[in-house]
GUGU-954620 format. One record per residue: residue in one letter; residue number from 1; x, y, z of N, C-alpha, C in turn. Coordinates in pm, 1 decimal, padded with zeros to 6 digits. Layout:
% GUGU-954620
ROBA   rest    nr       n_c1       n_c2       n_c3      ca_c1      ca_c2      ca_c3       c_c1       c_c2       c_c3
ROBA      A   NUM          X          Y          Z          X          Y          Z          X          Y          Z
...
This chain:
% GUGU-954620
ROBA   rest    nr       n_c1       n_c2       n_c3      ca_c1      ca_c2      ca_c3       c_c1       c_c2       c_c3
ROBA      X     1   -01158.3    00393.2    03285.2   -01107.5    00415.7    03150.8   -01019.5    00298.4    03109.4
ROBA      X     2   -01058.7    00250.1    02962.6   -00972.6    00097.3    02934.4   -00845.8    00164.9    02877.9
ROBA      X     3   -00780.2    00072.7    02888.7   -00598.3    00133.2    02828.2   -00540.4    00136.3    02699.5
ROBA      X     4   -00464.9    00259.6    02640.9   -00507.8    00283.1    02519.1   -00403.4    00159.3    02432.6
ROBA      X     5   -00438.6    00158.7    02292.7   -00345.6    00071.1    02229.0   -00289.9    00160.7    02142.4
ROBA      X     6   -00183.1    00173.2    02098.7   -00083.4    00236.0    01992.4   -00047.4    00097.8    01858.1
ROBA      X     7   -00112.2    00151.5    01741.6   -00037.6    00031.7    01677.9    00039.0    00121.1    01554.2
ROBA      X     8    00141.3    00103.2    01522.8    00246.0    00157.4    01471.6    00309.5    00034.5    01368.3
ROBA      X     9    00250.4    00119.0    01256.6    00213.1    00005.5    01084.6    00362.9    00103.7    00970.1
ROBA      X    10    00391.6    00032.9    00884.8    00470.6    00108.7    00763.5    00557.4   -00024.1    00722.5
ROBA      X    11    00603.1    00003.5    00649.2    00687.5   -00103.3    00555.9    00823.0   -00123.8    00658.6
ROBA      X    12    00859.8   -00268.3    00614.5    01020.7   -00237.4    00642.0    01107.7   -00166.0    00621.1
ROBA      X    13    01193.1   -00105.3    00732.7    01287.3    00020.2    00735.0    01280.9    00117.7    00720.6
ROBA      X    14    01089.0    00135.3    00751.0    01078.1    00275.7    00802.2    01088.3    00350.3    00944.0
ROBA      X    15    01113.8    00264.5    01022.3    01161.7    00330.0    01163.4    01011.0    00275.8    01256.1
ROBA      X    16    00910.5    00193.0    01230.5    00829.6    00138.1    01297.7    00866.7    00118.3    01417.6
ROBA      X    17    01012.3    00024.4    01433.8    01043.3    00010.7    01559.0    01133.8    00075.9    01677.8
ROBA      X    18    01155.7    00216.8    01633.8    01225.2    00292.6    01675.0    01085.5    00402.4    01739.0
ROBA      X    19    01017.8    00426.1    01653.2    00904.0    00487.6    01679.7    00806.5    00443.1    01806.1
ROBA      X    20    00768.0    00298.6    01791.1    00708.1    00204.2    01879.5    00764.6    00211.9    02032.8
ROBA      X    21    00913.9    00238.1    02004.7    00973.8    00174.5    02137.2    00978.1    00345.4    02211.7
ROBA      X    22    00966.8    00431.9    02139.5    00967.4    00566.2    02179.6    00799.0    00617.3    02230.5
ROBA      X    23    00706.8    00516.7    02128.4    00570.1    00545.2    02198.8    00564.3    00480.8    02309.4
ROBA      X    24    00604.8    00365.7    02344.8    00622.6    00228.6    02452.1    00671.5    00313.6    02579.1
ROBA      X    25    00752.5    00372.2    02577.6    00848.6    00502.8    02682.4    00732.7    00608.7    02736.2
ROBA      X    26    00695.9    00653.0    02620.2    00645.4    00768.9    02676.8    00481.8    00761.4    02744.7
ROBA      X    27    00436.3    00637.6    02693.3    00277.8    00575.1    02757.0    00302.6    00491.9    02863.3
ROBA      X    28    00430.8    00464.5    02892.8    00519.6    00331.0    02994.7    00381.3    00237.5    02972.3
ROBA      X    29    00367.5    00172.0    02826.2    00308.3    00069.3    02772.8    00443.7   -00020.4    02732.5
ROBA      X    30    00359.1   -00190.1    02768.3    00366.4   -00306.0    02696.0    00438.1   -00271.6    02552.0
ROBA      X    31    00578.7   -00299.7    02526.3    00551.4   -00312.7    02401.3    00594.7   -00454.7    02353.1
ROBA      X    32    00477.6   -00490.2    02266.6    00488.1   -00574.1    02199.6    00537.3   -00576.2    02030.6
ROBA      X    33    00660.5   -00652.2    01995.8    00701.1   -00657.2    01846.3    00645.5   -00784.8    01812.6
ROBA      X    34    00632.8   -00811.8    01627.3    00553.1   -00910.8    01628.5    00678.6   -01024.5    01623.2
ROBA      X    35    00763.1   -00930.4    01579.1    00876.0   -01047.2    01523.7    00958.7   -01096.2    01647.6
ROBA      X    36    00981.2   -01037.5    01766.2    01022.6   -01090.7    01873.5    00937.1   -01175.8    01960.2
ROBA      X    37    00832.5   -01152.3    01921.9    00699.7   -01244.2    02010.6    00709.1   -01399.1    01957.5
ROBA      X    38    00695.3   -01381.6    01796.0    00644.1   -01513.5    01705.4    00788.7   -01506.6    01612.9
ROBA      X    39    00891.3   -01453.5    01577.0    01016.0   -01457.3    01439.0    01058.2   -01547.5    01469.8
ROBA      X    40    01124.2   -01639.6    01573.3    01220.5   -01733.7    01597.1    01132.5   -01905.3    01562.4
ROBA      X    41    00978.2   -01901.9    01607.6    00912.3   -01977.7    01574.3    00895.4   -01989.5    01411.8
ROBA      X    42    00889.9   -01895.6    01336.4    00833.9   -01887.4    01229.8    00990.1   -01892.2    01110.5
ROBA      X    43    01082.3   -01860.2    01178.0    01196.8   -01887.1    01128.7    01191.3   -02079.7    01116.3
ROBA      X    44    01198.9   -02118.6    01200.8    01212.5   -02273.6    01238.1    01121.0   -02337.7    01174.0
ROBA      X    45    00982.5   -02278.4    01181.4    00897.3   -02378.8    01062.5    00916.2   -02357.8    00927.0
ROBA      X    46    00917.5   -02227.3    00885.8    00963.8   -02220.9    00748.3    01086.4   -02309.3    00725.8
ROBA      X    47    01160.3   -02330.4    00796.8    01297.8   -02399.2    00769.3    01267.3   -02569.8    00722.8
ROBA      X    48    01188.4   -02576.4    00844.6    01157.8   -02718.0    00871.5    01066.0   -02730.3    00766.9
ROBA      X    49    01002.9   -02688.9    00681.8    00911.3   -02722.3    00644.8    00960.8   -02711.0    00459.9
ROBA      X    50    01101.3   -02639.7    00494.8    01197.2   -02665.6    00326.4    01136.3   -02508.8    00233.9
ROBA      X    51    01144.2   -02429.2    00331.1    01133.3   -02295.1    00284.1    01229.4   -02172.2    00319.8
ROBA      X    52    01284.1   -02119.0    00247.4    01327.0   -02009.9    00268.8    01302.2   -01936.6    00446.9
ROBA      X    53    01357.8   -01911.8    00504.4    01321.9   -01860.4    00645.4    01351.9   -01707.2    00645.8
ROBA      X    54    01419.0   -01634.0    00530.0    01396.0   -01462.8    00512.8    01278.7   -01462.0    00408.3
ROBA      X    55    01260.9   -01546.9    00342.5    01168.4   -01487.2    00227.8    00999.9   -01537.9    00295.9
ROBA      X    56    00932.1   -01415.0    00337.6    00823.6   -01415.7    00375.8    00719.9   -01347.3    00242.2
ROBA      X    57    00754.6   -01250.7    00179.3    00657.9   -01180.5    00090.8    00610.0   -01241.2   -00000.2
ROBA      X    58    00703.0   -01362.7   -00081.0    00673.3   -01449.5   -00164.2    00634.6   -01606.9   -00136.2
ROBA      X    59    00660.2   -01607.1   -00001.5    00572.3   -01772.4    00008.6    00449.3   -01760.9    00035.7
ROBA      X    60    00367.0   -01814.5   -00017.0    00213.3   -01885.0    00005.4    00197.5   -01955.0    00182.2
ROBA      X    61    00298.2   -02059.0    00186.6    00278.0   -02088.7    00288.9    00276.5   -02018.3    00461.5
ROBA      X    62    00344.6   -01958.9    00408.5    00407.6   -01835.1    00499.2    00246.2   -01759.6    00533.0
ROBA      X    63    00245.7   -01754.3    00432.4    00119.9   -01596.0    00449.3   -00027.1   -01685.9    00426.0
ROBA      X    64   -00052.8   -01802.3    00422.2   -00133.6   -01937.2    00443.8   -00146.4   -01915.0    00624.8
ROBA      X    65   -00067.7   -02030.0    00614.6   -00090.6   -02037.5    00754.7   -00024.3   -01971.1    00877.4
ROBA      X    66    00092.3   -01908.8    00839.5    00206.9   -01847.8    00963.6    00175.2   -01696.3    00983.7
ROBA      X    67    00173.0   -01643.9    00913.3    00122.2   -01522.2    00927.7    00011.2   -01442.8    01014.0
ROBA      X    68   -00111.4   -01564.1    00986.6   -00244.7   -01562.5    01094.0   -00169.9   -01601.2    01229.1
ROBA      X    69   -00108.5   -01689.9    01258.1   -00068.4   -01676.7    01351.3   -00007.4   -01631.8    01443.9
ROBA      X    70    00100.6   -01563.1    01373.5    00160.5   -01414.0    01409.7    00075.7   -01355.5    01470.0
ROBA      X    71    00013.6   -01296.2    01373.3   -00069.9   -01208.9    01436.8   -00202.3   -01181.4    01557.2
ROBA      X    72   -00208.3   -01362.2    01523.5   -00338.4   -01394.6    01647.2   -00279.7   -01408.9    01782.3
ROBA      X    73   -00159.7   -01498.7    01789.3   -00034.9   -01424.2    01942.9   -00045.9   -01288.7    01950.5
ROBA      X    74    00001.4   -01222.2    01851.7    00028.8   -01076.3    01905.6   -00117.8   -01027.8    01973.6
ROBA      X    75   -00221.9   -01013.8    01914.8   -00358.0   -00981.2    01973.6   -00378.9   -01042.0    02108.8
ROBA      X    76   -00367.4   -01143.4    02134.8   -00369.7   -01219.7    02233.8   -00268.8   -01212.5    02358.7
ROBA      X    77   -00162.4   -01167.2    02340.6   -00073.8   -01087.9    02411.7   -00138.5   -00993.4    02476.1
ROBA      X    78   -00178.5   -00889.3    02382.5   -00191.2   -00750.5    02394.1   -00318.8   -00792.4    02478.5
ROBA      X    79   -00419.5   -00811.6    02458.3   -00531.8   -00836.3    02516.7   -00479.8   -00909.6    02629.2
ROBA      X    80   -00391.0   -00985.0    02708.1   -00381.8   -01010.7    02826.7   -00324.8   -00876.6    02909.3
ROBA      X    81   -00267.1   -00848.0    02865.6   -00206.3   -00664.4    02893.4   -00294.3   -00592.5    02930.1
ROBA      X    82   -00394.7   -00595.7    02858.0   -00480.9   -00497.3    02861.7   -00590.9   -00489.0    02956.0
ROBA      X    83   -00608.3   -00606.9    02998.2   -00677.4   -00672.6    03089.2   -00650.5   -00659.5    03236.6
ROBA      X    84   -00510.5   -00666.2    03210.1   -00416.9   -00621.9    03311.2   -00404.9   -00447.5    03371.4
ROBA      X    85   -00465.0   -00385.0    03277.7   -00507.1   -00231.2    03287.1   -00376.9   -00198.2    03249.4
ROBA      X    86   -00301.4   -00239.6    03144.6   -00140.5   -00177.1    03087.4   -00153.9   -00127.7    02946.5
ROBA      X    87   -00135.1   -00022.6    02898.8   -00168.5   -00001.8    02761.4   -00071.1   -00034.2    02658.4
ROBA      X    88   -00046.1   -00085.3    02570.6    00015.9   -00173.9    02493.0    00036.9   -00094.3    02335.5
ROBA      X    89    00174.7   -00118.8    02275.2    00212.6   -00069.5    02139.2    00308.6   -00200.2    02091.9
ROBA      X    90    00163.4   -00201.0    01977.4    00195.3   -00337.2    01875.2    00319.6   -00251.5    01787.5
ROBA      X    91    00426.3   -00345.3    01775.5    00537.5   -00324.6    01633.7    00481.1   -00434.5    01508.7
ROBA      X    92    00422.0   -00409.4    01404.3    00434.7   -00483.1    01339.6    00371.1   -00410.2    01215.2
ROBA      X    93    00377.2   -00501.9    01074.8    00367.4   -00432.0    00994.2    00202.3   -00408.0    00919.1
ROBA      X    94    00118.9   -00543.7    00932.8    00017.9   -00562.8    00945.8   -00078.9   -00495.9    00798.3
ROBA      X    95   -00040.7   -00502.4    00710.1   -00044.9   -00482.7    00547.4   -00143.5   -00609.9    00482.5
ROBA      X    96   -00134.7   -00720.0    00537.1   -00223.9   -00794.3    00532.6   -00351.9   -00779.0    00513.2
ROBA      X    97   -00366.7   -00685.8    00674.2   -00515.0   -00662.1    00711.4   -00568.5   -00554.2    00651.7
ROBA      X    98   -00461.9   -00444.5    00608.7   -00506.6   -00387.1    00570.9   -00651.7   -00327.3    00530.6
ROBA      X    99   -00698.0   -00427.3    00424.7   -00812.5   -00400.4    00341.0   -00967.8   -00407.1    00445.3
ROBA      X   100   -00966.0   -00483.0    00545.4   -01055.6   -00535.4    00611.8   -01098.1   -00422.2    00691.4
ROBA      X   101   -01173.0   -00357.4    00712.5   -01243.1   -00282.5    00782.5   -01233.3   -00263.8    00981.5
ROBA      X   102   -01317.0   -00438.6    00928.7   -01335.3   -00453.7    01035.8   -01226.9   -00546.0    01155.0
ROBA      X   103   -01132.2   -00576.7    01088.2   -00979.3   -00651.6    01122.5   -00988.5   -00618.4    01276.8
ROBA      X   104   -00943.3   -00468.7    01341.1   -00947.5   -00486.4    01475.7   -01040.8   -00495.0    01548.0
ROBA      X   105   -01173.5   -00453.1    01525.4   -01313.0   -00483.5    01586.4   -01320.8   -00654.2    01592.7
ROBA      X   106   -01286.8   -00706.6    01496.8   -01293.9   -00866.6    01594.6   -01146.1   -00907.0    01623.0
ROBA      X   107   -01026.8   -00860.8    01629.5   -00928.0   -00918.2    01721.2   -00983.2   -00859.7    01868.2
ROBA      X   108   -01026.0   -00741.4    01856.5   -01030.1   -00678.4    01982.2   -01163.1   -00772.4    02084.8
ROBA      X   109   -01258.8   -00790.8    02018.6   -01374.1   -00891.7    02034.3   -01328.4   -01078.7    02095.8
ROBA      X   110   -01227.2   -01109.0    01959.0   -01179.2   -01266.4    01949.3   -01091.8   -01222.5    02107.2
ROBA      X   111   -00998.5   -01113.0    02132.4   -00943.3   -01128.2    02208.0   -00939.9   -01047.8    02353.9
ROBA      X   112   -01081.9   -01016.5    02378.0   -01144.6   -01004.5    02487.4   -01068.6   -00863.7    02537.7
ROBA      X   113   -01070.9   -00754.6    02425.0   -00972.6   -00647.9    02461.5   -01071.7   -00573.5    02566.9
ROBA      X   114   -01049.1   -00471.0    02612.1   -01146.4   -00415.9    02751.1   -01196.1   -00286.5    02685.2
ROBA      X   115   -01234.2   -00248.7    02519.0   -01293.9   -00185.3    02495.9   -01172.3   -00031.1    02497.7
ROBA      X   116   -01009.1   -00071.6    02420.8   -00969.2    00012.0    02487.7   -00949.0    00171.1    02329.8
ROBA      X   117   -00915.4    00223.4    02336.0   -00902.2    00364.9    02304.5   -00750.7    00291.6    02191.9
ROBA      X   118   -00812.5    00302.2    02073.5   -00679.4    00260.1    01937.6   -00638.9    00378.7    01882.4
ROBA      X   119   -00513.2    00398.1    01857.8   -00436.4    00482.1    01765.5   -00370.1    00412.1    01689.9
ROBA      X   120   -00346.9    00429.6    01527.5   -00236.4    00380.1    01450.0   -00152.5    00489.5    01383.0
ROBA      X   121   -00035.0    00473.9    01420.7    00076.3    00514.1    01342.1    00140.9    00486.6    01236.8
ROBA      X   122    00069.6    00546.6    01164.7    00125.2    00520.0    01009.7    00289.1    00613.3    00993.3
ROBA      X   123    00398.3    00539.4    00989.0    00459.6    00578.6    00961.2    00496.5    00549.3    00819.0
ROBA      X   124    00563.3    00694.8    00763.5    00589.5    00715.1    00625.4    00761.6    00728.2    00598.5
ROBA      X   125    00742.4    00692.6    00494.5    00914.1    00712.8    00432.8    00905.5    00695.6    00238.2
ROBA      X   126    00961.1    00847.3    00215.2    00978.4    00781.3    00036.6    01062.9    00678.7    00016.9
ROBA      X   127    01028.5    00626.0   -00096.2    01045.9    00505.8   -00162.6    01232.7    00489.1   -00134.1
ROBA      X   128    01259.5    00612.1   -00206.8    01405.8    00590.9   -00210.6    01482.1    00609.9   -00052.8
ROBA      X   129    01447.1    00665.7    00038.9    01520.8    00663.2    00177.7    01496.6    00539.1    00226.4
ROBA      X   130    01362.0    00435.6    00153.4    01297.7    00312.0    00266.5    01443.1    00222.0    00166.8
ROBA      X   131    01449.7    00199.6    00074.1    01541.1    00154.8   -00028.6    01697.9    00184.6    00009.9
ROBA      X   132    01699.8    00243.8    00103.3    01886.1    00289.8    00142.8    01894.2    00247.2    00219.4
ROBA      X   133    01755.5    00229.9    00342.3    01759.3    00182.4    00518.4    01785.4    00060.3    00471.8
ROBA      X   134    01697.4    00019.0    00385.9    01708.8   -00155.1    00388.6    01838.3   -00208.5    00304.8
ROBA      X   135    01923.7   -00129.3    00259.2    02030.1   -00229.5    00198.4    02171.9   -00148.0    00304.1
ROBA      X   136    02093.9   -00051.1    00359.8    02213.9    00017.0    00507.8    02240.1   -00103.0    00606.9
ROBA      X   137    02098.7   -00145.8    00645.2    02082.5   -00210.2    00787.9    02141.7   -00356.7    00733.7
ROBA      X   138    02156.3   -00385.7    00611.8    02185.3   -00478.0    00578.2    02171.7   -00655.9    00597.7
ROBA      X   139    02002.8   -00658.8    00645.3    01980.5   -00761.8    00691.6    01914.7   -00871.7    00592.6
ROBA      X   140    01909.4   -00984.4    00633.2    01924.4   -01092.9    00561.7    01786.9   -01155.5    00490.4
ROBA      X   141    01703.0   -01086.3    00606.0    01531.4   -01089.7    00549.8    01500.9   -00965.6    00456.7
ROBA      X   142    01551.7   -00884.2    00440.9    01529.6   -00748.3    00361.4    01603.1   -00847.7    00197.6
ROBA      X   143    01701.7   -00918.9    00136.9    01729.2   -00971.1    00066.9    01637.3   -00961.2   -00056.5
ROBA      X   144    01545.9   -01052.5   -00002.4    01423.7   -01066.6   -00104.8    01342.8   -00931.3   -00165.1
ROBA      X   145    01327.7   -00840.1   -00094.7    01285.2   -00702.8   -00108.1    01357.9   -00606.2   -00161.4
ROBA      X   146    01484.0   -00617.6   -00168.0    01563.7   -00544.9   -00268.6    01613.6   -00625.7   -00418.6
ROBA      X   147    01570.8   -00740.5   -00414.6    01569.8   -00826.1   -00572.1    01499.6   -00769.7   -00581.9
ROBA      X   148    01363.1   -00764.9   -00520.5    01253.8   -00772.7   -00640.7    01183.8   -00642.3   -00588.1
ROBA      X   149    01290.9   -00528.2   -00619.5    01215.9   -00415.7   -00544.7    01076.3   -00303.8   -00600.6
ROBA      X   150    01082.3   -00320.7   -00708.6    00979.2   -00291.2   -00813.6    00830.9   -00326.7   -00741.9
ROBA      X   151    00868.2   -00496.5   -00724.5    00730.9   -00541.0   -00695.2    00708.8   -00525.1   -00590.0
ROBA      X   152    00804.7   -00542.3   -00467.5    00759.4   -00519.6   -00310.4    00700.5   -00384.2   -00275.8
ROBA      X   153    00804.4   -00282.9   -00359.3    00737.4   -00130.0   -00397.7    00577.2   -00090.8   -00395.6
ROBA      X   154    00537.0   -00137.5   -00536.5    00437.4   -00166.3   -00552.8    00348.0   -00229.8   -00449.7
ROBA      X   155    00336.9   -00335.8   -00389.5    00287.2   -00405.0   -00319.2    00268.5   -00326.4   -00168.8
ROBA      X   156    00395.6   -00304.3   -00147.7    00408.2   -00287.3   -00010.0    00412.5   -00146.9    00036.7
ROBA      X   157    00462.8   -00055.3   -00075.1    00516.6    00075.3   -00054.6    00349.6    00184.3    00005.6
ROBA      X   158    00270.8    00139.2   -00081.0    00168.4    00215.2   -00122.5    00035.9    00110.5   -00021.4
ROBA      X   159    00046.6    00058.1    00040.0   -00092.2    00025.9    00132.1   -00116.4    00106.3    00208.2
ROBA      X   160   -00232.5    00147.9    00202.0   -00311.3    00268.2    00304.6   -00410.4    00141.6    00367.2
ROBA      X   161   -00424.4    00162.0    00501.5   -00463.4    00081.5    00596.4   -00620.4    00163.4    00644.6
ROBA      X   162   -00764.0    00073.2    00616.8   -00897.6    00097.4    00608.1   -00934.6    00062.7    00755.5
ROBA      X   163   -00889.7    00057.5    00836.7   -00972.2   -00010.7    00963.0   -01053.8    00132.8    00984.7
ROBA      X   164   -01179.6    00072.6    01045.4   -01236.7    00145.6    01142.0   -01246.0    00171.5    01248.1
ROBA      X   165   -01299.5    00310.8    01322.9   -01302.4    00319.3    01479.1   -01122.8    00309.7    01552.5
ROBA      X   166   -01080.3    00365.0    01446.2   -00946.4    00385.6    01533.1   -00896.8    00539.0    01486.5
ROBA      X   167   -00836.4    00648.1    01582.5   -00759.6    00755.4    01507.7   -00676.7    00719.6    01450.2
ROBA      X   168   -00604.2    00803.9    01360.2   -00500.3    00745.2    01300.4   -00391.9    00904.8    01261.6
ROBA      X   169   -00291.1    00881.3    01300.9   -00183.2    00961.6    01297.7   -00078.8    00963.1    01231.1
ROBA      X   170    00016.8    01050.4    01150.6    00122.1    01000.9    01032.2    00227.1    01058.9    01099.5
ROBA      X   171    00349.9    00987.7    01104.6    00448.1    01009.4    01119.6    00531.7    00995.2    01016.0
ROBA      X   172    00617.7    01110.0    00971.7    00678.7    01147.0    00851.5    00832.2    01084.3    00911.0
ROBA      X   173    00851.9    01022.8    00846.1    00998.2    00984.0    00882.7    01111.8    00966.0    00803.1
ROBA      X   174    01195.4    01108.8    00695.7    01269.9    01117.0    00684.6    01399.7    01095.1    00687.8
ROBA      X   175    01403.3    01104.2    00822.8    01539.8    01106.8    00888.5    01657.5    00986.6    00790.2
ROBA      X   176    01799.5    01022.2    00825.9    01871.0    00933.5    00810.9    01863.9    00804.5    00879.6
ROBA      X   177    01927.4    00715.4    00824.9    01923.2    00604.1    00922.0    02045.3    00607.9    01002.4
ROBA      X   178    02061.6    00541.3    01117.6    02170.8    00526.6    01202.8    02182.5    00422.8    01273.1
ROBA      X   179    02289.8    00379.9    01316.4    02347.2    00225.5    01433.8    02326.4    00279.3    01506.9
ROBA      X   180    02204.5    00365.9    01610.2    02301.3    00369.4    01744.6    02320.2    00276.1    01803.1
């Protein structure tokens, strides 16, 4: 039996990574975040390259070329994991791919996964609790997303994710936010 993957999708400051690290525990899977794998790289080129290093939603370049790459590490990670017979839970937000059908059938293919058993966790949050986490947690990449919250709303609030050949599970996530 190949080892299962958990991927655990929703907007910023819906508890993706609180969720992830609680699926990561209880499968004693790999977990992989995208932003701890690839953020510090992608911080530094955006910089270097005379861009904003929180504002990801609105650069071209960003979501050009950095973004694919993000995400082709993270696959590539996971697929060495997996290989490894360890079952693995991606953190990331992955809204991108959304539309594509077939998105994990060729990462899983490009990245030589072992044929393993996918779940995604769609986690949920209304508009206005995702809108309190992110100006609570008060971080410096969320900035851009509360200017222009209308449009990230729009954009970001409302993607329903089309892949195929994976279950897919909702996690309602209400809750308050908290420091622990």
């Amino acid at each position: 039996m190949s080892p299962h993957v958990f991927i655990v999708i929703g907007p910023a400051g819906s508890g993706k990574t609180t969720i992830a690290q609680q699926t990561a525990e209880k499968h004693q899977a790999a977990y992989l975040d995208k932003d701890r794998v690839s953020g510090r790289f992608v911080e530094f080129t955006l910089t270097a390259m005379g861009h904003d290093p929180t504002d990801r939603e609105s650069n071209d370049y960003y979501r050009d070329n950095l973004l694919p790459l993000e995400y082709e590490t993270l696959m590539d990670v996971a697929g060495v994991n997996l290989r490894l017979g360890r079952p693995v839970v991606l953190d990331a937000p992955f809204g991108a791919y959304f539309d594509d059908p077939e998105y994990l059938t060729r990462a899983a293919s490009n990245f030589h996964w072992p044929s393993p058993e996918i779940t995604v966790i769609r986690v949920r949050v209304p508009q206005d609790v995702l809108r309190s986490r992110l100006i609570q947690r008060g971080l410096e990449r969320d900035q851009w997303k509360l200017a222009h919250w209308d449009d990230y709303w729009a954009t970001y609030g409302s993607l329903e994710c089309g892949w195929s050949g994976v279950q897919f599970e909702d996690f309602d996530n209400e809750a308050p936010f908290s420091d622990n």
